[in-house]
C-alpha positions as CSV (number, residue, x, y, z in Angstrom):
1,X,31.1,72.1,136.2
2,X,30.5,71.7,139.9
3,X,31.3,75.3,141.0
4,X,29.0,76.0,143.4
5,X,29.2,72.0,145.0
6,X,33.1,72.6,145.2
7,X,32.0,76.4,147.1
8,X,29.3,74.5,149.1
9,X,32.2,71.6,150.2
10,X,34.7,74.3,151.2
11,X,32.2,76.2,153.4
12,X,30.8,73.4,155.0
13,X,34.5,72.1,156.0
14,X,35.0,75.9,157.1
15,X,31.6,75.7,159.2
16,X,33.3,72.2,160.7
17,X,35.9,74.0,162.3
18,X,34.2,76.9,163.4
19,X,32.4,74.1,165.6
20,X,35.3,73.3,167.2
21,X,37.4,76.9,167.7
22,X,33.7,78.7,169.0
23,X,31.8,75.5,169.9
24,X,29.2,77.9,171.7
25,X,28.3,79.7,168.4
26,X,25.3,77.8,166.9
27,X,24.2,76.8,170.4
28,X,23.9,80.7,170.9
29,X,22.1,81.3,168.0
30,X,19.4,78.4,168.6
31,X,19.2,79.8,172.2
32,X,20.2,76.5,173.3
33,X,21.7,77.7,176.1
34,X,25.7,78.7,177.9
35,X,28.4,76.5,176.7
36,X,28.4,73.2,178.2
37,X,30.7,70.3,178.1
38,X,27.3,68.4,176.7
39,X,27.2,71.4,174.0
40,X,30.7,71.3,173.3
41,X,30.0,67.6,172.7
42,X,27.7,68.2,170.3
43,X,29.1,70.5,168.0
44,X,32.7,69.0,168.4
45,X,30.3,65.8,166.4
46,X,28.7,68.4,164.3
47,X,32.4,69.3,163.1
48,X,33.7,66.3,162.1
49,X,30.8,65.5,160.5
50,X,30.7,68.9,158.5
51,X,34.8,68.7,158.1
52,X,34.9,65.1,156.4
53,X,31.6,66.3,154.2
54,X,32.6,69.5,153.4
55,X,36.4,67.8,152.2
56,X,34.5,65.0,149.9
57,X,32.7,67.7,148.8
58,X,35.6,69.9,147.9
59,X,37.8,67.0,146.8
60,X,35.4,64.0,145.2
61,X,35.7,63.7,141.3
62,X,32.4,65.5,139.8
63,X,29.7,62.5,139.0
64,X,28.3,59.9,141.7
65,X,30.9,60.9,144.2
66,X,30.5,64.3,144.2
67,X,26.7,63.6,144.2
68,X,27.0,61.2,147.0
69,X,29.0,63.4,149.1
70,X,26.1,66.2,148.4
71,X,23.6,64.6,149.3
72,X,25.0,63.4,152.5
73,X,25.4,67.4,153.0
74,X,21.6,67.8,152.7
75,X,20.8,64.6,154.8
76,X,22.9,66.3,157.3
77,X,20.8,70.0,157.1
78,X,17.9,68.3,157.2
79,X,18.5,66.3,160.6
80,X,20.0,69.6,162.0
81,X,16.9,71.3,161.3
82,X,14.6,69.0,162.9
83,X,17.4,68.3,166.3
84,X,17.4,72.5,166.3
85,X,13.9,73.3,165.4
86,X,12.9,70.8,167.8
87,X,15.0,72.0,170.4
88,X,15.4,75.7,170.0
89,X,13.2,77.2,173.2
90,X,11.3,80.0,170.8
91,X,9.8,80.5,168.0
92,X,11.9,82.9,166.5
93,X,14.8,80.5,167.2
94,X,12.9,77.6,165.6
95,X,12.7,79.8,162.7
96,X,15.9,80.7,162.5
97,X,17.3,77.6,163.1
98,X,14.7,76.2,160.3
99,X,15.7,78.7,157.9
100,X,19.5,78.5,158.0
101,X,19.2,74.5,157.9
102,X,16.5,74.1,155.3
103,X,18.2,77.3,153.0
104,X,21.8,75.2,152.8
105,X,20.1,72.4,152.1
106,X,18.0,73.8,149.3
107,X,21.6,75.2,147.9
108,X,22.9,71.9,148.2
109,X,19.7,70.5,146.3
110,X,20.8,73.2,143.6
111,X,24.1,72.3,143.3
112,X,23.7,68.6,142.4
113,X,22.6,69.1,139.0
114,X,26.3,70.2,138.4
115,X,27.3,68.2,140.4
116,X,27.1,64.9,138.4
117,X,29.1,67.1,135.4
């Protein structure tokens, strides 16, 4: 059963429009600086990318779908974390940012087993 794809869909659609009520949130926490209208930009993107994954995550039937839509979530991660480890001014940002990235997509990466059930 794809339990923890279906958990992984629903928080990644919540993350989505977190980006859009506190669109200065993640920018924050990569020390990427005040909100911006160029920030706002970006993670206004960064939502309905995360909203439309995290729904075919939540909603596509369990097999190549669901799989497809998972692994779109860990293409995702993976570009954040290099954009935000590239970007992030320290490097205890760059770690962060790194850590949060690379660890959903390594739970993404765990869930596609199930996923294809």
């Amino acid at each position: 059963m794809p339990v923890l794809s279906r958990v992984l869909g629903v928080a990644t659609a919540g993350f989505g429009v977190l980006e859009f009520v506190k669109t200065d949130l993640y920018g924050n926490a990569a020390g990427l600086g005040p909100s911006s209208r160029a920030l706002r930009t970006l993670h206004h993107s960064l939502g309905a990318r995360d909203i439309a994954i995290g729904v075919a995550m939540t909603v596509a039937p369990a097999g190549p779908q669901l799989q497809a839509a998972t692994v779109m979530r860990i293409v995702s991660d993976l570009t954040d974390a290099v954009s935000f480890g590239l970007n992030a001014p320290t490097g205890d940002k760059k770690a962060k940012s790194l850590a949060v990235a690379l660890g959903y997509a390594a739970l993404c990466a765990a869930s596609l087993k199930g996923a294809g059930k």
